[in-house]
N, C-alpha and C positions, 0 to 999 in steps of 0.2 A: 267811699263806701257809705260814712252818713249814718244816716236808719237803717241805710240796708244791710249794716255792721252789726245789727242789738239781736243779739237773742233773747229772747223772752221765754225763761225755764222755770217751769211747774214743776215741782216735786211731789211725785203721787198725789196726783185732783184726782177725785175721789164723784164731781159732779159731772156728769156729760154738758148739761145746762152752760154751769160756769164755763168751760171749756170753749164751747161754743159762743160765750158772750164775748170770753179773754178775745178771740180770734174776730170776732167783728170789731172791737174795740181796736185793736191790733191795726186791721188794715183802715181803719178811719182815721188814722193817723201817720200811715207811711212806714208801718212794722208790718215785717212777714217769717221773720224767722221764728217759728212755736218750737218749743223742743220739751218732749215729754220723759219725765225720770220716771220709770217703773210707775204708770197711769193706773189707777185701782177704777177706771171707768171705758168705753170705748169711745175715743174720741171723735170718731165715726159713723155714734149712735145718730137714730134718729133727730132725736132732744137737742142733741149738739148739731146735727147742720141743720136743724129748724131755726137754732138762735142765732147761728152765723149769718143767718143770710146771704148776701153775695158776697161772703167773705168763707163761701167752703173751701176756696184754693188753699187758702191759711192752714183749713184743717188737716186738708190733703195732703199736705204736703210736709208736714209737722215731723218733726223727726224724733223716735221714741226708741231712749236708754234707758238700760238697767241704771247706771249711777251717774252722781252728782260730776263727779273728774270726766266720765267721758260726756256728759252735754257741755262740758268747758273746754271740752280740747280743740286748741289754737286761738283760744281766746286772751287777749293780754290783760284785761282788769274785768273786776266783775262786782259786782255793786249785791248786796241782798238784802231782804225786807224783812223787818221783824217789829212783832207789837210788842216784843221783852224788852225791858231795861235789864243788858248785859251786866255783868260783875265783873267787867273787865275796862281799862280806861279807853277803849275806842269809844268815839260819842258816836251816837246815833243822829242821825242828818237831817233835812228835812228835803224831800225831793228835788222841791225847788234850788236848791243851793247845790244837792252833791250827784246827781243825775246829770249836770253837763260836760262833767269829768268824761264821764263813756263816750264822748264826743268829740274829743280832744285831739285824740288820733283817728281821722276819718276812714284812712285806707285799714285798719286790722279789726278783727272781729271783738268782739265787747258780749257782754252776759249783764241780764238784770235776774236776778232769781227771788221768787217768789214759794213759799212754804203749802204745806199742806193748810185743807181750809179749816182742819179743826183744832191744826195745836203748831200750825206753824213750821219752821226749821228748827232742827236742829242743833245743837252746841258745835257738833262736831263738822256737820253741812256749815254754819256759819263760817269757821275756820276758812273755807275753798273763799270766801271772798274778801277784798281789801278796803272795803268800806258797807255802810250800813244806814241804810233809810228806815223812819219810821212816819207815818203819815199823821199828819196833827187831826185828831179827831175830839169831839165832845167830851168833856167829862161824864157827862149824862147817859150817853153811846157809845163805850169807846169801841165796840167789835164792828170791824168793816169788811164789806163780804171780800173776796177775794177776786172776784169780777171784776169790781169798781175799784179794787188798789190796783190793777195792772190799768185800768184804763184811766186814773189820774197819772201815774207813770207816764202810760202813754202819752198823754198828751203834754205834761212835761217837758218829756225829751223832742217832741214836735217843735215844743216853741223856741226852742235852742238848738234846730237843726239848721236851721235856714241860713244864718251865716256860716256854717259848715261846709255846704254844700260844694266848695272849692277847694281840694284838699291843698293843701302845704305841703314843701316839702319838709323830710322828718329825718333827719340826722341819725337818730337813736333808734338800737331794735330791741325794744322790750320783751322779755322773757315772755313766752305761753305761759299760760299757768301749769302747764301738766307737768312742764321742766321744772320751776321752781318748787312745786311738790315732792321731784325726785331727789332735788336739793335737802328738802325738811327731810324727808325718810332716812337719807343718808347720814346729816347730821346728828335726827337723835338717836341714830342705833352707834355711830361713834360718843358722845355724851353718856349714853345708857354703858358703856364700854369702860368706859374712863372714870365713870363711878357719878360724874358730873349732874347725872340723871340717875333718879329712882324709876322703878317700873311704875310706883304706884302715884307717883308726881310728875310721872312722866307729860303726860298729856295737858296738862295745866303749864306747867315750863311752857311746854311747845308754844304756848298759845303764848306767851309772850315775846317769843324769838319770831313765829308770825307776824304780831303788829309790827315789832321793828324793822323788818324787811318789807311790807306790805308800803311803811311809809316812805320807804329807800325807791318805790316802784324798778326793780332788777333790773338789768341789761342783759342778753343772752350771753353777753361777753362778761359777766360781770358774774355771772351763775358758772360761766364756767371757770374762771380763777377761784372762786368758794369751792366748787367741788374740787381742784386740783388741791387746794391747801388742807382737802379731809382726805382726800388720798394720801398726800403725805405723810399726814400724821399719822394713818391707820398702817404706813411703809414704815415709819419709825416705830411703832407700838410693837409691830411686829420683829422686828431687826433686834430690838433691847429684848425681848422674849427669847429670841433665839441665841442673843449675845447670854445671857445669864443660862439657859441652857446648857450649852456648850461649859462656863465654867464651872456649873457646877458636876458634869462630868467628869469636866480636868481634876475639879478641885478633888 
């Protein structure tokens, strides 16, 4: 699959322009998967197939979600762009180094996700992905339009494609991401249960039982013995609730 593995996800672009520039940039490089989170523009305006050029199949064909979980769904890793310096120990990467990760695995689908053009992603958008690029710019400059960060990407993951181009074979079947989310849900509404979790810490915790699984990259087989051993305990929580029940009936 290669390139033709990367989805390339906007979250609310906001510019028909940009949109249209993302998509030329895109297939001048050997991307074609556009996929649009709740667009605040049409990506089929005018503006946007003027700057496509012969790159309006791109547009055409773009695929556009309400949320960040479903433009990931059946993706196994997913890389996302941020100009914040996080408050969390994940380091932020530089393209060139952590962008040939998503190429690793040639035959499954892969995400690079890119934020709104005026303030970015998200804390909570961040979370959906297992690593984090930021592009080295000017001290002098540092705001770079959102055009030109998908098209230094792009060309990136181009120049790291070409020995790719023969898949391997792959042993291992890494977790979608949509599964291993159903894993975090599951786990902190046990945690949140068991006292382990605050409501109001809640989401912060989270984020660091995140990294440490994100760095584990799950197995589907591996997601599912974690959720069997939250099952069990949630069978044991219940069985001593209902044991102390019962006695004190008796009693």
């Amino acid at each position: 699959m290669g390139l033709a593995g990367v989805r390339i996800i906007l979250v609310e672009p906001a510019g028909p322009i940009n949109v249209g520039a993302i998509a030329r940039s895109m297939k001048n490089f050997g991307l074609h998967q556009l996929v649009l989170v709740n667009p605040q523009c049409d990506p089929q305006a005018t503006e946007a197939m003027r700057m496509a050029v012969h790159a309006k199949d791109v547009l055409e064909s773009a695929l556009i979600v309400d949320t960040l979980p479903a433009a990931l769904q059946g993706c196994i890793r997913a890389i996302a762009t941020t100009a914040r310096v996080r408050d969390w120990e994940t380091p932020l990467e530089n393209p060139r180094t952590a962008l040939p990760w998503l190429l690793e695995i040639p035959d499954r689908p892969v995400a690079l996700i890119f934020g709104r053009e005026d303030r970015g992603l998200s804390n909570e958008e961040l979370n959906y992905a297992q690593r984090f690029v930021r592009i080295p710019t000017s001290q002098n400059y540092p705001s770079l339009n959102l055009a030109t960060a998908v098209a230094i990407c792009c060309y990136e993951l181009a120049q790291n494609a070409e020995p790719l181009e023969t898949p391997t074979p792959i042993q291992t079947e890494f977790a979608p991401l949509e599964l291993v989310e159903v894993y975090y849900q599951q786990l902190e509404s046990l945690l949140l249960k068991i006292g382990y979790l605050y409501p109001h810490t809640a989401a912060s915790r989270m984020e660091k039982f995140r990294q440490l699984y994100n760095r584990a990259q799950l197995q589907t087989q591996e997601i599912a013995m974690l959720r069997g051993i939250l099952r069990q305990v949630e069978w044991a929580l219940e069985e001593r609730q209902g044991g102390r029940g019962a006695e004190e009936q008796g009693g």
